[in-house]
Each structure stands twice: as C-alpha cells, then as structure tokens.
PyMOL Python script that loads the backbone (N, CA, C, O; Angstrom):
from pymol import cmd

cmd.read_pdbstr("""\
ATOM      1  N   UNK A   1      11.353   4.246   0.296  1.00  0.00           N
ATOM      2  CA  UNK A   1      10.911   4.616  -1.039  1.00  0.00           C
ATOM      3  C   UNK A   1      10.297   6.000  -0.966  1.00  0.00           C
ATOM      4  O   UNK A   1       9.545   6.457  -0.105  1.00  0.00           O
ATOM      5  N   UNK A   2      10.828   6.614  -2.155  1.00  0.00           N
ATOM      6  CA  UNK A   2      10.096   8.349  -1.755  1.00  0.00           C
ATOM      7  C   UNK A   2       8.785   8.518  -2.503  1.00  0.00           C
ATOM      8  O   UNK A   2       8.559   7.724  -3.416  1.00  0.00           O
ATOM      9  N   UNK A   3       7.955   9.399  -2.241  1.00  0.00           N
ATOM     10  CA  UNK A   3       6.748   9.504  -1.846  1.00  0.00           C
ATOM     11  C   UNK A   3       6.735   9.271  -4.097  1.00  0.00           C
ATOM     12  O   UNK A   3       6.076   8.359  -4.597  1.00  0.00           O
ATOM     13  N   UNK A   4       7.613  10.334  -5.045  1.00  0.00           N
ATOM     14  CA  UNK A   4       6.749  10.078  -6.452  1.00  0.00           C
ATOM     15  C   UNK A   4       7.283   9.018  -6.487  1.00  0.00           C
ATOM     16  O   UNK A   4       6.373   8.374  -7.010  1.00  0.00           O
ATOM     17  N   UNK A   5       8.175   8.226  -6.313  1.00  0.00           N
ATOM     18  CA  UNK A   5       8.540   6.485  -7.035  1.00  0.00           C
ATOM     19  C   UNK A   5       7.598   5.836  -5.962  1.00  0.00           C
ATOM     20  O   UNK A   5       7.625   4.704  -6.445  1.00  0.00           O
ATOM     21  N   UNK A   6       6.740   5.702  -4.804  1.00  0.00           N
ATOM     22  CA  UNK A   6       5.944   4.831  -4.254  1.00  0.00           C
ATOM     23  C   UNK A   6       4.945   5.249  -5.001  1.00  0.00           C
ATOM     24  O   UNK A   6       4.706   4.350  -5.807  1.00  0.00           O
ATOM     25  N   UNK A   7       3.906   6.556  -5.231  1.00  0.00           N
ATOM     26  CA  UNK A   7       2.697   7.408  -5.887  1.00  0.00           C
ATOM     27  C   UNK A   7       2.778   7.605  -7.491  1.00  0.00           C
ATOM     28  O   UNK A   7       1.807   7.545  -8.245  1.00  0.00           O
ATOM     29  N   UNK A   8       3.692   7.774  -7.750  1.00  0.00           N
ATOM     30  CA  UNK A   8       3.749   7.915  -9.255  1.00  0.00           C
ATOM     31  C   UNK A   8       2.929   6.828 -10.335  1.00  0.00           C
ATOM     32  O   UNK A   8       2.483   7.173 -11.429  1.00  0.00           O
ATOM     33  N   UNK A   9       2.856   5.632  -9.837  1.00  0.00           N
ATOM     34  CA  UNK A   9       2.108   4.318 -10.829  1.00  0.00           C
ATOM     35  C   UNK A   9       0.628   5.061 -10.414  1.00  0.00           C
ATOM     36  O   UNK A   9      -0.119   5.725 -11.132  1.00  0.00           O
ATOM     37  N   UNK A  10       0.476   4.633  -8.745  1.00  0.00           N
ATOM     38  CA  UNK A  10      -0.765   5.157  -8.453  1.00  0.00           C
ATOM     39  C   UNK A  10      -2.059   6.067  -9.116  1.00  0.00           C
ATOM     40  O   UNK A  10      -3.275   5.914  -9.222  1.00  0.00           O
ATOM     41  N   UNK A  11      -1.129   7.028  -9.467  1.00  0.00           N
ATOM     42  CA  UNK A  11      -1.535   8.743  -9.459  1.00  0.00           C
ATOM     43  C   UNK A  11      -1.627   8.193 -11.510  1.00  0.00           C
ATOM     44  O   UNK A  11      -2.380   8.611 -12.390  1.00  0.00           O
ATOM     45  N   UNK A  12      -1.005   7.613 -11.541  1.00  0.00           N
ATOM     46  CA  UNK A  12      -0.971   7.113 -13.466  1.00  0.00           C
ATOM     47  C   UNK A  12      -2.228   6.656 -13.922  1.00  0.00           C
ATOM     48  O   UNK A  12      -2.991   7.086 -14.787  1.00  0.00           O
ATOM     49  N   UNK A  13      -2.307   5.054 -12.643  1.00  0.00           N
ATOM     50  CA  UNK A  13      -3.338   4.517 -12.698  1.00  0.00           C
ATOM     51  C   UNK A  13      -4.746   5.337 -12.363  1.00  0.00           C
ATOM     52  O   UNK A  13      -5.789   4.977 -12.908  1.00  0.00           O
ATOM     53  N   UNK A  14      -4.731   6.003 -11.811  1.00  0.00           N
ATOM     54  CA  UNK A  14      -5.850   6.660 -11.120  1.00  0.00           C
ATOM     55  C   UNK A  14      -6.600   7.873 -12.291  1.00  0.00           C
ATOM     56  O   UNK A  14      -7.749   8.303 -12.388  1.00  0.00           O
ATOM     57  N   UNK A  15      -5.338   8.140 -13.063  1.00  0.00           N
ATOM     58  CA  UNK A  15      -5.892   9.246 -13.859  1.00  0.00           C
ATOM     59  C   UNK A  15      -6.828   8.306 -15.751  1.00  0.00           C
ATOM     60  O   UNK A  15      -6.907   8.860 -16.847  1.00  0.00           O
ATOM     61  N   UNK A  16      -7.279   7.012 -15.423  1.00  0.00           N
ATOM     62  CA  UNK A  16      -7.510   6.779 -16.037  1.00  0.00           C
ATOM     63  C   UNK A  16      -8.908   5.995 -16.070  1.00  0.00           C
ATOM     64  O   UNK A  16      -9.107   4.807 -15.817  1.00  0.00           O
ATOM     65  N   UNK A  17      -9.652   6.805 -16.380  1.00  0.00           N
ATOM     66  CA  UNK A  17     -11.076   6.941 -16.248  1.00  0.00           C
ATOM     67  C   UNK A  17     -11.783   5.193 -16.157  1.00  0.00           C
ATOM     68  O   UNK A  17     -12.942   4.949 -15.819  1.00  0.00           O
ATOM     69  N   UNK A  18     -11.001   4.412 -16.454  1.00  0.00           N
ATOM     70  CA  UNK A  18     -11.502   3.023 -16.582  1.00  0.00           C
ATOM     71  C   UNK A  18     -11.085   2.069 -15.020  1.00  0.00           C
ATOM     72  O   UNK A  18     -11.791   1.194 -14.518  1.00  0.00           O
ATOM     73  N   UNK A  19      -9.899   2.510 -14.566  1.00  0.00           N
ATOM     74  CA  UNK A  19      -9.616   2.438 -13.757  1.00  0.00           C
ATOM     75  C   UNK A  19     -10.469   2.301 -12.332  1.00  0.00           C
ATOM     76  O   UNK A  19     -10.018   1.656 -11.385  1.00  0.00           O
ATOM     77  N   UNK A  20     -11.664   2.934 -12.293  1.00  0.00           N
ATOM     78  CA  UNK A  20     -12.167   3.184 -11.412  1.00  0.00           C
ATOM     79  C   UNK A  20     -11.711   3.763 -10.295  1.00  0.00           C
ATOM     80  O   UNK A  20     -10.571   4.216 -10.191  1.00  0.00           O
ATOM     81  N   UNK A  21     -12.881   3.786  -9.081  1.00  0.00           N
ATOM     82  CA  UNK A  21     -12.429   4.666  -7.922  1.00  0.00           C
ATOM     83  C   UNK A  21     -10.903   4.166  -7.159  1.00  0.00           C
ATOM     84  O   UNK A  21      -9.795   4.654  -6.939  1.00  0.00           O
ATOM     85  N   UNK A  22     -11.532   3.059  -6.958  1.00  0.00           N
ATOM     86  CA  UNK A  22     -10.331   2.465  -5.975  1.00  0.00           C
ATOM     87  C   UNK A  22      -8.828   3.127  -6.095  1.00  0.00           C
ATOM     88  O   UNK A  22      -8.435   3.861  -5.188  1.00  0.00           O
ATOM     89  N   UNK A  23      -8.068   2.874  -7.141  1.00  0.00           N
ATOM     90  CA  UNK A  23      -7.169   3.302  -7.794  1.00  0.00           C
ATOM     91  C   UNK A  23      -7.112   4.892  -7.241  1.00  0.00           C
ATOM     92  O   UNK A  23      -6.202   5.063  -6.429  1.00  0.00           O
ATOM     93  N   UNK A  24      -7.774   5.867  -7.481  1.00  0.00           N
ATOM     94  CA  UNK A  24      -7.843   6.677  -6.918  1.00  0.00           C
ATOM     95  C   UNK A  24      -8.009   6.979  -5.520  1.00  0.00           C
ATOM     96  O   UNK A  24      -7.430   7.973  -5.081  1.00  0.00           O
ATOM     97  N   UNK A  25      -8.570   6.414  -4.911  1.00  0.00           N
ATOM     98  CA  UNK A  25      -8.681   6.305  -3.563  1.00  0.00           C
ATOM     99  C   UNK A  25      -7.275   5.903  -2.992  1.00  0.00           C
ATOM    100  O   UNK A  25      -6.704   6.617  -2.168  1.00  0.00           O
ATOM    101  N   UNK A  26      -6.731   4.708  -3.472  1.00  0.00           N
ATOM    102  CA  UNK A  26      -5.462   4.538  -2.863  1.00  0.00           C
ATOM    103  C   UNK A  26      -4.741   5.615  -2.966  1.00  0.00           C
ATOM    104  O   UNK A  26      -4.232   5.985  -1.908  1.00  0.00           O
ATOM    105  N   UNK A  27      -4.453   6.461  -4.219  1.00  0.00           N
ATOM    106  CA  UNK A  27      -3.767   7.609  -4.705  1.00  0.00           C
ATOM    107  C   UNK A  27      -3.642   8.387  -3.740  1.00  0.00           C
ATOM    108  O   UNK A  27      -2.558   8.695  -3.245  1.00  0.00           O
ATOM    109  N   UNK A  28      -4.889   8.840  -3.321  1.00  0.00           N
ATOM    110  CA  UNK A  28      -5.029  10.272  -2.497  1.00  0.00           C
ATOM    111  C   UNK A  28      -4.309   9.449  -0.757  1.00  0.00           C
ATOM    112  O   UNK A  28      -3.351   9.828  -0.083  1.00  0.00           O
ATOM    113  N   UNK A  29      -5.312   8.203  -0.513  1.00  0.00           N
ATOM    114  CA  UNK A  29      -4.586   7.690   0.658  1.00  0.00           C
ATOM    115  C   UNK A  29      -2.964   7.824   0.561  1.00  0.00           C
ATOM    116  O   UNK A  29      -2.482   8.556   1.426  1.00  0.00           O
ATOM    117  N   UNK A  30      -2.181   7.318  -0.221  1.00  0.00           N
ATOM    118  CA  UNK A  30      -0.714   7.421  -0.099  1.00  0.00           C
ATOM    119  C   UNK A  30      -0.069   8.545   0.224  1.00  0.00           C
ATOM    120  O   UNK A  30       0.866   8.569   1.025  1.00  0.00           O
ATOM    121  N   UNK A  31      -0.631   9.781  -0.516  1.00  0.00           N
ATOM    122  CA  UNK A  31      -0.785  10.884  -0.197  1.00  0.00           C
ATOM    123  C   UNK A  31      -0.911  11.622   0.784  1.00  0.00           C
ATOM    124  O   UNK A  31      -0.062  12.483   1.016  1.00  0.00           O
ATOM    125  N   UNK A  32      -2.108  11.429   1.653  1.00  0.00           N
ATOM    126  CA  UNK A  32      -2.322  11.837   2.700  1.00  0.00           C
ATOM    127  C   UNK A  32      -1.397  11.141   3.882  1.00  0.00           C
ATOM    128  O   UNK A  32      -1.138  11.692   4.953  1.00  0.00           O
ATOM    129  N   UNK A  33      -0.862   9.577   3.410  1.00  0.00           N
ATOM    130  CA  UNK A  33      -0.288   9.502   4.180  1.00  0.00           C
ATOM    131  C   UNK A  33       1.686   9.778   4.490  1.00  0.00           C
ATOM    132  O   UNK A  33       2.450   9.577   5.434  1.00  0.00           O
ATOM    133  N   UNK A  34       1.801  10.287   3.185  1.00  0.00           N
ATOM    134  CA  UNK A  34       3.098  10.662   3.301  1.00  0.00           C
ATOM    135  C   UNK A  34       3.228  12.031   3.519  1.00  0.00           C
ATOM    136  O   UNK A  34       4.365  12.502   3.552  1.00  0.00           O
ATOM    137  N   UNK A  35       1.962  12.971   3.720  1.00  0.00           N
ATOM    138  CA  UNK A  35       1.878  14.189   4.127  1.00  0.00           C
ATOM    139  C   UNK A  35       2.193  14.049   5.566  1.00  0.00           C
ATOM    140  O   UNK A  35       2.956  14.882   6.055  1.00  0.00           O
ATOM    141  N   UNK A  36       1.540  12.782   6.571  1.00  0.00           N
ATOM    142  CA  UNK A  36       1.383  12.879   7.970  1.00  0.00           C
ATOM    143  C   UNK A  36       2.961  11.940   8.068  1.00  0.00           C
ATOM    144  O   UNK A  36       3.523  11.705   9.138  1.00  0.00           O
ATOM    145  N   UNK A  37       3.320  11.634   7.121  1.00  0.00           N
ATOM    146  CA  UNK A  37       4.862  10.997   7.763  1.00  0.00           C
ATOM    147  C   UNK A  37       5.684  12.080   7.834  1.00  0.00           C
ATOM    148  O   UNK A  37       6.733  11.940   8.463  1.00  0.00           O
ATOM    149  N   UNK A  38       5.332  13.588   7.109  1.00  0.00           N
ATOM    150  CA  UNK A  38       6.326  14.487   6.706  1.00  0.00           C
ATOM    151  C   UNK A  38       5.795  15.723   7.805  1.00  0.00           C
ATOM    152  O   UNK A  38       6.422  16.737   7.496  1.00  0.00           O
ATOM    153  N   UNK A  39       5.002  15.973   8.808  1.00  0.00           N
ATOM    154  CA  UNK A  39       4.547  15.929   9.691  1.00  0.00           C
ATOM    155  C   UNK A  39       5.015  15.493  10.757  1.00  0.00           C
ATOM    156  O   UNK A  39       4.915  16.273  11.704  1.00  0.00           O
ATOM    157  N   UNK A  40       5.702  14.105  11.043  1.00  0.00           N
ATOM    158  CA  UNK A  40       5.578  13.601  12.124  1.00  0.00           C
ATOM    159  C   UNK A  40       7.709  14.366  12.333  1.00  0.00           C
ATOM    160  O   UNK A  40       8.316  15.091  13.120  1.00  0.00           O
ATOM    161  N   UNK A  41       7.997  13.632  11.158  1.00  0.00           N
ATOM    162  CA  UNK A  41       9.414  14.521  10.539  1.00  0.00           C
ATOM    163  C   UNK A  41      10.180  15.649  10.675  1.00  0.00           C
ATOM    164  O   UNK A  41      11.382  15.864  10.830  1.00  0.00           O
ATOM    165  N   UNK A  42       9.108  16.371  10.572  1.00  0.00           N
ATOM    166  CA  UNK A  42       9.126  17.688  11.110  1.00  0.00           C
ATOM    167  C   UNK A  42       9.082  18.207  12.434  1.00  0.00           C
ATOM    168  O   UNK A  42       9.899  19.048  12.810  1.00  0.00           O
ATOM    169  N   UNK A  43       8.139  17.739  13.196  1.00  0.00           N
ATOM    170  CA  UNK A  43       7.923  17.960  14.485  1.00  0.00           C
ATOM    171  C   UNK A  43       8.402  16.786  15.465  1.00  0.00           C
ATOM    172  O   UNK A  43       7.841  16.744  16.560  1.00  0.00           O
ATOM    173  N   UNK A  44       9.124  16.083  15.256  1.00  0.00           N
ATOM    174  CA  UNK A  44       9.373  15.352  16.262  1.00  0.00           C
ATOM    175  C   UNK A  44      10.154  15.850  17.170  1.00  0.00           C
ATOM    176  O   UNK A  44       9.928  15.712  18.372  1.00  0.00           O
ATOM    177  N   UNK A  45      11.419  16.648  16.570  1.00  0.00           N
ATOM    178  CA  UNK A  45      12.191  17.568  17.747  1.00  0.00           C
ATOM    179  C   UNK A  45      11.602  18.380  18.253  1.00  0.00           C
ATOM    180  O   UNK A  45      11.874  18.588  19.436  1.00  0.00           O
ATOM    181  N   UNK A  46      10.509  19.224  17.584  1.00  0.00           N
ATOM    182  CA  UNK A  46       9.960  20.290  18.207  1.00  0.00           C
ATOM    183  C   UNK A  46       8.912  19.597  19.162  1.00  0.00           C
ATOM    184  O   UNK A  46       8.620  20.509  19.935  1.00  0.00           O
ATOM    185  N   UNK A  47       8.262  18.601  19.494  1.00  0.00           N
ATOM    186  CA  UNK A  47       7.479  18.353  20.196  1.00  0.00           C
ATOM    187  C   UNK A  47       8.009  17.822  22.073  1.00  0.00           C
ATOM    188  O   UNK A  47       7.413  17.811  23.150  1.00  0.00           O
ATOM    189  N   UNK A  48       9.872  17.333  21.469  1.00  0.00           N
ATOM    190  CA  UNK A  48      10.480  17.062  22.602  1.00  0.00           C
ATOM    191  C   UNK A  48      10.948  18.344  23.288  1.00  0.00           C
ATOM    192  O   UNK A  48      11.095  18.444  24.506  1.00  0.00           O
ATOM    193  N   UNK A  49      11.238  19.621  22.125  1.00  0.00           N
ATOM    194  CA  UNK A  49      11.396  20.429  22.894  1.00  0.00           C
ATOM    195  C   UNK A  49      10.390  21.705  23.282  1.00  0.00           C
ATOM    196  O   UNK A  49      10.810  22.696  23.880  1.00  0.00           O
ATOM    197  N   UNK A  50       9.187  21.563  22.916  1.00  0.00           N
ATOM    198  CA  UNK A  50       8.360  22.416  23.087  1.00  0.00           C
ATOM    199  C   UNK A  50       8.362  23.146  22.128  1.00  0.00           C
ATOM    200  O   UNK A  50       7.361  23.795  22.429  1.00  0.00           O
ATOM    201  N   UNK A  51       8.888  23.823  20.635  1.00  0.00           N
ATOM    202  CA  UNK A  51       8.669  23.959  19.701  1.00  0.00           C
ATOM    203  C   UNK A  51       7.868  24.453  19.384  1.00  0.00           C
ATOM    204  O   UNK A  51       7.750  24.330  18.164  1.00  0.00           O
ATOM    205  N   UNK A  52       6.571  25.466  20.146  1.00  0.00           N
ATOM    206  CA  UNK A  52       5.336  25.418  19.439  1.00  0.00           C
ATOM    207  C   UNK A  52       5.610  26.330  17.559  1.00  0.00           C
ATOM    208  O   UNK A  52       4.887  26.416  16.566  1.00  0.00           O
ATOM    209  N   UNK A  53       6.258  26.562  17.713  1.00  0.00           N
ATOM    210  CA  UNK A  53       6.652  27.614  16.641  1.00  0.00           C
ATOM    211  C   UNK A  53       5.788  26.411  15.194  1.00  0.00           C
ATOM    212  O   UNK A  53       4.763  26.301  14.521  1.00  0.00           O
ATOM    213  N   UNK A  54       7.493  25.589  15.517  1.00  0.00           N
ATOM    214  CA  UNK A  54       7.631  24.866  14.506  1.00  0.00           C
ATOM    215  C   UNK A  54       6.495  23.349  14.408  1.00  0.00           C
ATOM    216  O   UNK A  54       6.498  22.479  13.537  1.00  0.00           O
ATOM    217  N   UNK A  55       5.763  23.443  15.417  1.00  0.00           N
ATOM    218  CA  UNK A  55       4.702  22.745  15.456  1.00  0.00           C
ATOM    219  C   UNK A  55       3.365  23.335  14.904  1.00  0.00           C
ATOM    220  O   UNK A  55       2.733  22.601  14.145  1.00  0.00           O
ATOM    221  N   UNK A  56       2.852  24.578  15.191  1.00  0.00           N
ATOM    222  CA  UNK A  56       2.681  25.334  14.563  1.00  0.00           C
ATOM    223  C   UNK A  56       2.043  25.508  12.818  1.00  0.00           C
ATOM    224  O   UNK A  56       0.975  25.762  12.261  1.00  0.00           O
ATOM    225  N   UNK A  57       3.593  25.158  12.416  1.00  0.00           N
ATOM    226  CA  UNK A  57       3.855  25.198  10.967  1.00  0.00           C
ATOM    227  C   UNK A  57       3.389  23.990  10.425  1.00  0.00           C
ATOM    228  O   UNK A  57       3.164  23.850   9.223  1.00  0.00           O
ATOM    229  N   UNK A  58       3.254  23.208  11.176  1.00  0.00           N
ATOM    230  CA  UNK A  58       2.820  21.868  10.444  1.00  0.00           C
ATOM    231  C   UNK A  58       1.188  21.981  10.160  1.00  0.00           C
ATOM    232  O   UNK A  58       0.752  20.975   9.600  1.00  0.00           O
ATOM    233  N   UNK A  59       0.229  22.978  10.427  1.00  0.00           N
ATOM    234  CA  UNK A  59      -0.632  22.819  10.146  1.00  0.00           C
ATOM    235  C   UNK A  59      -1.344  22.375   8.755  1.00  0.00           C
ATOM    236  O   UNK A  59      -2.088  21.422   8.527  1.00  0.00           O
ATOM    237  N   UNK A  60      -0.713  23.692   7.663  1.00  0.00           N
ATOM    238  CA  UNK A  60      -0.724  23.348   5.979  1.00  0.00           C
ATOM    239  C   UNK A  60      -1.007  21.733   5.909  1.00  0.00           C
ATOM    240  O   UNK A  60      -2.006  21.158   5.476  1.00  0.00           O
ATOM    241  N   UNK A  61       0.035  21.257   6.401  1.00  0.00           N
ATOM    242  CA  UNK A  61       0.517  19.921   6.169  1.00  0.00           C
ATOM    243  C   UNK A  61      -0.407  19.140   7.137  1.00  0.00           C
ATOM    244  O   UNK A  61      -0.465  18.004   6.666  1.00  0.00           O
ATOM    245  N   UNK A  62      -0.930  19.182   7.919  1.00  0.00           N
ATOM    246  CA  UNK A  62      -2.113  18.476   8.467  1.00  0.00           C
ATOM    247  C   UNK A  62      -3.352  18.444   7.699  1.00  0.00           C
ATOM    248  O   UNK A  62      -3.879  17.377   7.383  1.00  0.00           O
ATOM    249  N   UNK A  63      -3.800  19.504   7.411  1.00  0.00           N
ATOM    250  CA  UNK A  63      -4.693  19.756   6.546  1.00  0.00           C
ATOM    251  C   UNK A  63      -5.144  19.523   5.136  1.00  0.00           C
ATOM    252  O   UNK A  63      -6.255  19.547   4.608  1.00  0.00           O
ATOM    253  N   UNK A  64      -3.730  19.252   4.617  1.00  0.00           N
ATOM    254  CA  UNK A  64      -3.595  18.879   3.274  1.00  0.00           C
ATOM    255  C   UNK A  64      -3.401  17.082   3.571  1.00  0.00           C
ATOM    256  O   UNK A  64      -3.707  16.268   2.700  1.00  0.00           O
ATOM    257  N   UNK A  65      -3.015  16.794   4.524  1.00  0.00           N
ATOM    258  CA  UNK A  65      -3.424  15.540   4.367  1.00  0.00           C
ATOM    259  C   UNK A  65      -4.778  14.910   4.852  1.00  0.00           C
ATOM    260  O   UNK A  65      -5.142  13.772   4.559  1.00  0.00           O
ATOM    261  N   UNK A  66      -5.344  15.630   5.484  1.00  0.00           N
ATOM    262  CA  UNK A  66      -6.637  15.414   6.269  1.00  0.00           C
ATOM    263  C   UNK A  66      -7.689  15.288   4.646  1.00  0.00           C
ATOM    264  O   UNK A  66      -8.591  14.457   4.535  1.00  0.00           O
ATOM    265  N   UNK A  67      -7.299  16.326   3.491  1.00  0.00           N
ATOM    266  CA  UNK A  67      -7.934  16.452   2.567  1.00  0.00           C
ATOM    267  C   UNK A  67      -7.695  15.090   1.618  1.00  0.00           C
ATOM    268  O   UNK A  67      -8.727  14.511   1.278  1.00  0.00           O
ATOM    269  N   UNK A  68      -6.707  14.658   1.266  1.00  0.00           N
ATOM    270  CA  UNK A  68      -5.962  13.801   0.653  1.00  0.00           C
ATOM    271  C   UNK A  68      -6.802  12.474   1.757  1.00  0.00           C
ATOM    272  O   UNK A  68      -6.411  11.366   1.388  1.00  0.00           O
ATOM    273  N   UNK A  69      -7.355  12.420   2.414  1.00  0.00           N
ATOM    274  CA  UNK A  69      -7.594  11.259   3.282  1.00  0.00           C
ATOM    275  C   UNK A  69      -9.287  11.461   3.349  1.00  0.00           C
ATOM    276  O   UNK A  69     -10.180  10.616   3.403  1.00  0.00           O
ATOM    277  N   UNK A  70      -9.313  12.255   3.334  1.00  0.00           N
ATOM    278  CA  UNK A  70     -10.886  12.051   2.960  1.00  0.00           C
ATOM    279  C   UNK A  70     -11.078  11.986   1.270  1.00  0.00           C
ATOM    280  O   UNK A  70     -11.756  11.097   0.755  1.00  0.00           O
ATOM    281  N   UNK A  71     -10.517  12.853   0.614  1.00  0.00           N
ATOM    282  CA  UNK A  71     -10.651  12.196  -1.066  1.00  0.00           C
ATOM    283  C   UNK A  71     -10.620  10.638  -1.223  1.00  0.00           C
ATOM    284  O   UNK A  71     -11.318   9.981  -1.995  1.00  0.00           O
ATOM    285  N   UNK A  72      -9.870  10.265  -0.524  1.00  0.00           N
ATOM    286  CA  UNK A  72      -9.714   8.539  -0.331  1.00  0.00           C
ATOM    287  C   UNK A  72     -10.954   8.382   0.174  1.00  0.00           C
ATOM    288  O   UNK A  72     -11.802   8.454  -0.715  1.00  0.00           O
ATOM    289  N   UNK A  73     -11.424   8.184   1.323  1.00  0.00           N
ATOM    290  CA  UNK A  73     -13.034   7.533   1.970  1.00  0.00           C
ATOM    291  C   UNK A  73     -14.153   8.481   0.687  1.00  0.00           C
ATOM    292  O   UNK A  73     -15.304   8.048   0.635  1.00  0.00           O
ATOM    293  N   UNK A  74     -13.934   9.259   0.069  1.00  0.00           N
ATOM    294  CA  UNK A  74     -15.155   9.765  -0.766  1.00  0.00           C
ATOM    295  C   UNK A  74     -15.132   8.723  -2.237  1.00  0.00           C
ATOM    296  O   UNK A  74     -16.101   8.426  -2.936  1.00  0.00           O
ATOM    297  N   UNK A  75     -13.588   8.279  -2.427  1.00  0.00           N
ATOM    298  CA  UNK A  75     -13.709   7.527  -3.896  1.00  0.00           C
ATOM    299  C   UNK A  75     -13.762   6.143  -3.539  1.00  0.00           C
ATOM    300  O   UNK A  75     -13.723   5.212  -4.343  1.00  0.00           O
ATOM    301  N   UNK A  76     -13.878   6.027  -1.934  1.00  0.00           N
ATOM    302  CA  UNK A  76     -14.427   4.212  -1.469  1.00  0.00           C
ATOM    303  C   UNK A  76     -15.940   4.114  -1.411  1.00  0.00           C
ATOM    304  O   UNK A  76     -16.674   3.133  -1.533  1.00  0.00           O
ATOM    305  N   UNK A  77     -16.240   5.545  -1.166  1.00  0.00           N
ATOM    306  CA  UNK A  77     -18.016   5.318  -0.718  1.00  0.00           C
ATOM    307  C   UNK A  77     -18.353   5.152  -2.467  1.00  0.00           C
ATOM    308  O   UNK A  77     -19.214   4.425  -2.964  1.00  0.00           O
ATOM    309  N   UNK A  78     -17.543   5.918  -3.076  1.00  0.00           N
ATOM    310  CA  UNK A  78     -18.308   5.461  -4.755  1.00  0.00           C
ATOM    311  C   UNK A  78     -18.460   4.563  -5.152  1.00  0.00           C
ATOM    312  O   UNK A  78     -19.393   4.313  -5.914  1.00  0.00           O
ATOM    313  N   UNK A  79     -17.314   3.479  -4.659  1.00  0.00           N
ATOM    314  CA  UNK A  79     -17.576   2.092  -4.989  1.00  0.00           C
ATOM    315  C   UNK A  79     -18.650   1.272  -4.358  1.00  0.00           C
ATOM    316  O   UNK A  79     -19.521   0.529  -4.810  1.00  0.00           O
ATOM    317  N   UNK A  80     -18.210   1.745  -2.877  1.00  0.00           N
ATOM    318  CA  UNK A  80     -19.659   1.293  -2.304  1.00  0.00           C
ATOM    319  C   UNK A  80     -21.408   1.595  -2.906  1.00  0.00           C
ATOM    320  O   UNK A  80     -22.305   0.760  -3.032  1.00  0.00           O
ATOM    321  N   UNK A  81     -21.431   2.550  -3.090  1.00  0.00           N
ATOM    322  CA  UNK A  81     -22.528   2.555  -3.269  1.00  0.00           C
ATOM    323  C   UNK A  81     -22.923   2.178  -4.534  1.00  0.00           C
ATOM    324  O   UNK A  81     -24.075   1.834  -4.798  1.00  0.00           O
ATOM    325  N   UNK A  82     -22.033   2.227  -5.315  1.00  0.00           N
ATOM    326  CA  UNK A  82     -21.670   1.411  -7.289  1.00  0.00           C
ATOM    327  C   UNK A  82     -22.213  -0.352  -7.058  1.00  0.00           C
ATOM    328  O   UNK A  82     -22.891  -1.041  -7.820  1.00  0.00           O
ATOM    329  N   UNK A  83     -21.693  -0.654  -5.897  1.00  0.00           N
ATOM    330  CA  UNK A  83     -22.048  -1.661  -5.006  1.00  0.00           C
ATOM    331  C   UNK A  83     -23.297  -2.206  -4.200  1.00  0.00           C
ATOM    332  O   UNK A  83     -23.592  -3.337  -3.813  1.00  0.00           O
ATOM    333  N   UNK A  84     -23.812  -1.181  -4.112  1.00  0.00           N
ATOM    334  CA  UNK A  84     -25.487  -1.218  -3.199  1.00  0.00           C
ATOM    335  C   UNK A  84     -26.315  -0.931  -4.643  1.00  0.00           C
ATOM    336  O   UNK A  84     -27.474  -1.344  -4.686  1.00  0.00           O
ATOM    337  N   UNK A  85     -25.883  -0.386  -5.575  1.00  0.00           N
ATOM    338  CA  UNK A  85     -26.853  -0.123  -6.518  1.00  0.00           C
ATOM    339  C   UNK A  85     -27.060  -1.410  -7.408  1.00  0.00           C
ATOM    340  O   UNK A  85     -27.863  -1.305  -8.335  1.00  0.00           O
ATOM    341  N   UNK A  86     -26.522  -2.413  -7.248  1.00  0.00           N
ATOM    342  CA  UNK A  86     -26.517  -3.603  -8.062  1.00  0.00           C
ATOM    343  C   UNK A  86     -26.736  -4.646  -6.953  1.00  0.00           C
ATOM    344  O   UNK A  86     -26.578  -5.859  -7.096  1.00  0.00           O
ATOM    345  N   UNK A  87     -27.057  -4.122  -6.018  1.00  0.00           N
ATOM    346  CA  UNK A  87     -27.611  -5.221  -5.376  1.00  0.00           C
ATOM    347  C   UNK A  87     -26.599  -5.930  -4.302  1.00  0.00           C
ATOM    348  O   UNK A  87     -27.137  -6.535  -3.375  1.00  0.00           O
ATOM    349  N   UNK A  88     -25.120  -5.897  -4.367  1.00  0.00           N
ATOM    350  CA  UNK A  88     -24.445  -6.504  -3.401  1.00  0.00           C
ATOM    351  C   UNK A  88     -23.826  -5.789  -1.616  1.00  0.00           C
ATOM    352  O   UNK A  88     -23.203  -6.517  -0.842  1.00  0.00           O
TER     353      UNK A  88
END
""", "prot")
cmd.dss("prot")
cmd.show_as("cartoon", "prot")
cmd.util.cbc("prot")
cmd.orient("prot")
C-alpha cells in the first residue's frame, strides 16, 4: 500500500481538531516511517557496495523522518499528560 492511500485517512483524521492527539501522532508516525522505508530503498545497494555517495544522500530523508517521529512521541506526551492532569 503506498504511503497517501495508507496516510491519507490518517492525515484527514488528524486535521480535525476534535480528533485529538493520537490521530495525529499516528499521522506523523506513518510518516516517519515510510520516510525510513524509503531510506532503507534507497541505500540498500549502496550500502552492499560501498556507495558512500548515495548513502550520503539519504540524509534529508533521515532527518525528515527523525522529525515526523518525534512529532509522533510529542502528540503522545499530550495525551499523556491530558492524562496525569485528571488524575489517571
């Protein structure tokens, strides 16, 4: 399944303020993680053949998912703590 028909409901659901964090959190997780599948994609030949070039290049794409993956743990701690503030 490609990354907008798996993300696309997600990213729908998420943009809707009632929705809460979670929803969003998954969003950015899917995200981040089809950044590091497109990553792994990329560099898999170059890593058998030494490649640094094109290994290299994958940084953007590390980074942008590293971001996309912490947006996720920042819209879980909201719940959490949405969670500690009421007592559970």
């Amino acid at each position: 399944m490609g990354r907008s028909r798996a993300s696309t409901p997600l990213r729908l659901m998420a943009q809707n303020r009632e929705a809460g964090p979670i929803p969003l959190a998954v969003a950015h997780a899917a995200t981040g993680l089809y950044l590091l599948l497109g990553v792994i994609a990329a560099s898999q030949d170059a890593v058998a053949t030494g490649d640094v070039e094109t290994l290299a290049a994958q940084a953007g794409q590390l980074q942008a998912a590293r971001e996309a993956l912490q947006n996720a743990m920042d819209n879980t701690d909201v719940l959490l703590n949405m969670l500690k503030s009421v007592g559970l």
